[in-house]
N, C-alpha and C positions, 0 to 999 in steps of 0.2 A: 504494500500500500504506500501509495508515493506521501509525501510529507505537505503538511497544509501550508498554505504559504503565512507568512510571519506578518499580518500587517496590520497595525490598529490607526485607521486615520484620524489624524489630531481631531478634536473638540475642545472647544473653549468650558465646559462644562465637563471632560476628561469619558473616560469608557473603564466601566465594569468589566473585571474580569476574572475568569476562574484559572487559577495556575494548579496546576499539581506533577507531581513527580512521583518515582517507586526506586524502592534499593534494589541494589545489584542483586540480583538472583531472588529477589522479591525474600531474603531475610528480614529474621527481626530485630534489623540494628537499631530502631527508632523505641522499640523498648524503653520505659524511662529504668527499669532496671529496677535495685536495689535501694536507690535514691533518690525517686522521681522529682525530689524538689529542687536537685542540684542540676538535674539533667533536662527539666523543666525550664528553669534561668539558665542555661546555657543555650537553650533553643528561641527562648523571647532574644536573649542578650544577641545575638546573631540578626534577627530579624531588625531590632532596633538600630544596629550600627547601619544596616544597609540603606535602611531608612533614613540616616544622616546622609547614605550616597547619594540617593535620586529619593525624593519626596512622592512617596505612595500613602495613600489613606489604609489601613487596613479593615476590613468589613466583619471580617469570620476569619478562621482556621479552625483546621484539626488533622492532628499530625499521631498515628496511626503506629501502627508498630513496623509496617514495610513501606509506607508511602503517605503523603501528606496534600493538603487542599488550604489554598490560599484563596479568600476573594476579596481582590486590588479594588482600588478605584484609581485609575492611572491614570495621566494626562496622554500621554501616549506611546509608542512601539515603544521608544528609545526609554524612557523612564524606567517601563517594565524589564527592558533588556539589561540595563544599568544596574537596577535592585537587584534583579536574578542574578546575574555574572558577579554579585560581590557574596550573594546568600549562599550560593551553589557552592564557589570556590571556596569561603571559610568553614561553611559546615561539614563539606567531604572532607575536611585539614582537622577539624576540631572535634568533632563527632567520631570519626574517625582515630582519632590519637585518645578519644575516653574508652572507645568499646575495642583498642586498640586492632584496628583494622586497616590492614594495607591496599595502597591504591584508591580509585574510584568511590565514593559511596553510593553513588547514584546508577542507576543503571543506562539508562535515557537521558538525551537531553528533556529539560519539561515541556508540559500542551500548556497553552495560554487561549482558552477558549472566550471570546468574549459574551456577555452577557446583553442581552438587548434593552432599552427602555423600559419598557414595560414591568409594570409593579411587578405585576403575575407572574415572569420570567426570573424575576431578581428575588421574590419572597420562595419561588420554588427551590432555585439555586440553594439560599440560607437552608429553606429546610433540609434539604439532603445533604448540607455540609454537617448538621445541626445533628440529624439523624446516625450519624458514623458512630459504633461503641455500640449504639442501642440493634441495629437494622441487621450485624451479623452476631446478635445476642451473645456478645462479650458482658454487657451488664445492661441493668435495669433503668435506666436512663443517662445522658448526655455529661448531667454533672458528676457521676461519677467513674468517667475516665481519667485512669490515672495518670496519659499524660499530657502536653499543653491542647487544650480545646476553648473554643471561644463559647460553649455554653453557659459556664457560670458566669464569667465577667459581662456578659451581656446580661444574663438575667439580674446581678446584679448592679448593672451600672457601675462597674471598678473598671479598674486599669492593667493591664497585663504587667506585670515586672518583670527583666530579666537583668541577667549578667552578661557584660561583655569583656573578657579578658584580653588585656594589652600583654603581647607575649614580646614582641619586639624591646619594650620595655623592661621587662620581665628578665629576659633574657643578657640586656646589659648591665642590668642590675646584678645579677651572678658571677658575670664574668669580672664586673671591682670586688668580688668576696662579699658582697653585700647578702646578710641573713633575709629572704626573701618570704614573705608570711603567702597561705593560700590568696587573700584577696588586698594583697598591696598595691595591686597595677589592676583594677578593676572597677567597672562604672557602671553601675545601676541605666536602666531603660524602663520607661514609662510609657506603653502604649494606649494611648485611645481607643475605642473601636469603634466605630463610625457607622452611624447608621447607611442602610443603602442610601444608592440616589435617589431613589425613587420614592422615599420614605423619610426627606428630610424636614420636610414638614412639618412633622411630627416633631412633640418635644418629647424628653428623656424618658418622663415617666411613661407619657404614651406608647412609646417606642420601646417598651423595657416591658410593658402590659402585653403589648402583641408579641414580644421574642418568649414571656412565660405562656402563656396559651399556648403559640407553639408548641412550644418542648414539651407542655401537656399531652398535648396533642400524638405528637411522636412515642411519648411513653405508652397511652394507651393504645396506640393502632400494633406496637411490636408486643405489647404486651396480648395481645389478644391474637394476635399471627404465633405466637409460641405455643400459644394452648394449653400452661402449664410446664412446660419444658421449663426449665433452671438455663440460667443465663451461666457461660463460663466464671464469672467473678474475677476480682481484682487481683487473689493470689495465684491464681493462675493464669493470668495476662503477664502479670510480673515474674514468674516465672518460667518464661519462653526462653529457649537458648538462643541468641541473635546471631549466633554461627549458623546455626543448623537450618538444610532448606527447607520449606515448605514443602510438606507433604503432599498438597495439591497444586498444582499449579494456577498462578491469581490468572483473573478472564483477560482476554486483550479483545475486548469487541471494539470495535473503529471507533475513535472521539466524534462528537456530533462538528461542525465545523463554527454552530453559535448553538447557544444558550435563548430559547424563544418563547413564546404562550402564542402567538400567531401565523397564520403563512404570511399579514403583511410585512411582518416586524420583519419575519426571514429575506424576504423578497427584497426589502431596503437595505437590509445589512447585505444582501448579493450584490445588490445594484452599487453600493458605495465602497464595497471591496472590490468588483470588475475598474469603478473608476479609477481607483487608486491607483490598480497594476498598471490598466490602460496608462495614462498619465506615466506611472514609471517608467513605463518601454519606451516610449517615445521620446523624454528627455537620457536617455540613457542611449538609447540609440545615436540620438543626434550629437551627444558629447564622443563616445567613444567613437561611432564608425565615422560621424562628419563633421566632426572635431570645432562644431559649432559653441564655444564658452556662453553662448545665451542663453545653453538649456541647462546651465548653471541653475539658472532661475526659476526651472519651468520643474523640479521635485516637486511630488508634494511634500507637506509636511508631515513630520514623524518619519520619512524614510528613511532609509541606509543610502545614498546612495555612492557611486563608485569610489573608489581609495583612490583613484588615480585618472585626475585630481583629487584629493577628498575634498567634497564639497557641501558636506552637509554641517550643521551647527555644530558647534563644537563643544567636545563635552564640559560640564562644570567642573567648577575649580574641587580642589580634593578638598575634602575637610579637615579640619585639623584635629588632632588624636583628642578622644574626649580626656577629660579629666580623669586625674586618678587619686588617691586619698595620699592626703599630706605626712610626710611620714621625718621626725624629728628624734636623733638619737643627742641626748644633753654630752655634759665633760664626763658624769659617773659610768657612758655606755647605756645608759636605760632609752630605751627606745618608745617612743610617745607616737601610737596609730592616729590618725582624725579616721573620720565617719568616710564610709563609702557615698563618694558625691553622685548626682544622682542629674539624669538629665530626661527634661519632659518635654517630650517627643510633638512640636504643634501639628496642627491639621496641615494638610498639603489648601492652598488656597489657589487655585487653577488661573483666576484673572491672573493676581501679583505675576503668577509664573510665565504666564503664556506672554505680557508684556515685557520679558527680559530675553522672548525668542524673537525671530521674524515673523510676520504673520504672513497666514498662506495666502492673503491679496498681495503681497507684497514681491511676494515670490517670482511675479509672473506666469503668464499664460502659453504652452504653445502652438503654433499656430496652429 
């Protein structure tokens, strides 16, 4: 099956999407383990940093014992491509060096399917993210998966916390003989979780009233599909070897190409991804084969377009390493820790953003 093509075109208003990924040989390295509160903040702390890279809203997650579901609100391709390539790369390095695993974590690159307008599209998406833990009767509802899921901090209006470990820091700090404590070079993360788009209307409690209903909802419809069967439970999810394969093999039926409630919604989201590619041939055409420099102009926005020239926006500046806790050794040798500093994550705000790019009027037209 050929690969879908990558493309989400800008909106000033950003695009919905669903990302998810699977481990190598669909094990259960995603297990929170023995710890799940330590391997828990290392999975938010990951997600947090990335989020200092390229500004994504996050909507949902639930991250699984072989594979995880992320739902962005992204400004566009490159935002989303930005956040992944920093999520991807530190958690295969870092997840991998806890459950000490070599190589790859991931087995796939991820699907970034997006989501349509539509309430009824975007409330369905939640639930089936919401549904994970309960739907293949691992436990009896959403909040009690033991490892990071966005059911309870939605139902209760909190904040996701993690850790993000400064290893580069870390690392030079040992090499002066510096006594290195677990969280000397570490920074707390603060996520929001943002309602859909389609549901911004709504204020907290309202929006916090229909995500409890919900998850009512989901309890009873799997509770009533069991029939009485006992759900696996929590010591036994924690208990999985994340070496060992699955005994069955997980499904690979084809990804849908969008997330809909309609055939119009489909129909527009085909009609404005033909335009997009349409538009990319032709300016890409006209640079490489007829070496015309005007269809510089004539991208749309959000694309890739060729390296050579590269001529599309150029990425943001890097961020600078978040804070780490102040750490003071007096004349007697006694060493004085400060507090793990701690940083809150704001909303991605699409106008501010979208007026520090070009805009696609500005671009030009080809002819």
């Amino acid at each position: 099956m050929g690969r879908h093509e990558r493309s989400l075109p800008e909106s000033s208003d950003g695009v919905l999407v669903e990302v998810t990924d699977r481990v190598i040989g669909a094990r259960a390295l995603l297990t929170p383990g023995s710890n799940p509160r330590v391997f828990n903040e290392l999975i938010v702390g990951l997600i947090g940093r990335a989020m200092q890279y390229s500004p994504v809203d996050l909507c949902a997650c639930a991250f699984m014992s072989n594979h995880f579901h992320l739902l962005l609100h992204v400004r566009d391709q490159q935002a989303l491509s930005r956040f992944m390539y920093h999520f991807g790369g530190n958690s295969s390095k870092k997840i991998g060096k806890l459950r000490k695993w070599q190589g790859t974590l991931w087995g796939r690159r991820y699907d970034a399917i997006p989501v349509s307008r539509e309430p009824e599209a975007q409330w369905k998406k939640l639930r089936y993210i919401l549904s994970h833990g309960v739907k293949e009767g691992l436990v009896e509802s959403p909040l009690e998966w033991p490892g990071v899921h966005a059911a309870d901090p939605l139902l209760r209006g909190e904040k996701l916390e993690g850790v993000w470990f400064n290893k580069s820091k870390e690392w030079a700090a040992r090499n002066r003989g510096q006594d290195v404590g677990p969280y000397d070079f570490a920074t707390k993360y603060r996520i929001s979780l943002k309602p859909l788009p389609a549901f911004r209307h709504l204020g907290s409690e309202a929006y916090q009233d229909r995500v409890t209903q919900l998850i009512v909802e989901i309890q009873d419809e799997y509770r009533a599909k069991r029939d009485g069967d006992p759900v696996a439970g929590i010591e036994r999810i924690l208990s999985l070897d994340p070496y060992e394969p699955p005994t069955r093999q997980p499904k690979r039926s084809p990804r849908p190409r969008f997330h809909v409630a309609s055939r119009q919604a489909r129909d527009e989201l085909r009609r404005e991804q033909a335009e997009f590619a349409a538009q990319y041939r032709i300016a890409s055409e006209a640079l490489r084969v007829h070496r015309n420099l005007e269809a510089i102009g004539w991208f749309p926005a959000g694309s890739y377009p060729p390296a050579l020239p590269f001529v599309g926006d150029p990425p943001p500046p890097r961020p600078p390493s978040p804070p780490t806790r102040r750490i003071v050794v007096d004349q007697s040798g006694r060493v004085d820790r400060g507090e793990i500093p701690v940083v809150e994550l704001a909303p991605a705000i699409w106008v501010d953003l979208d007026q520090s790019r070009v805009q696609p009027s500005a671009r030009g037209q080809p002819p």
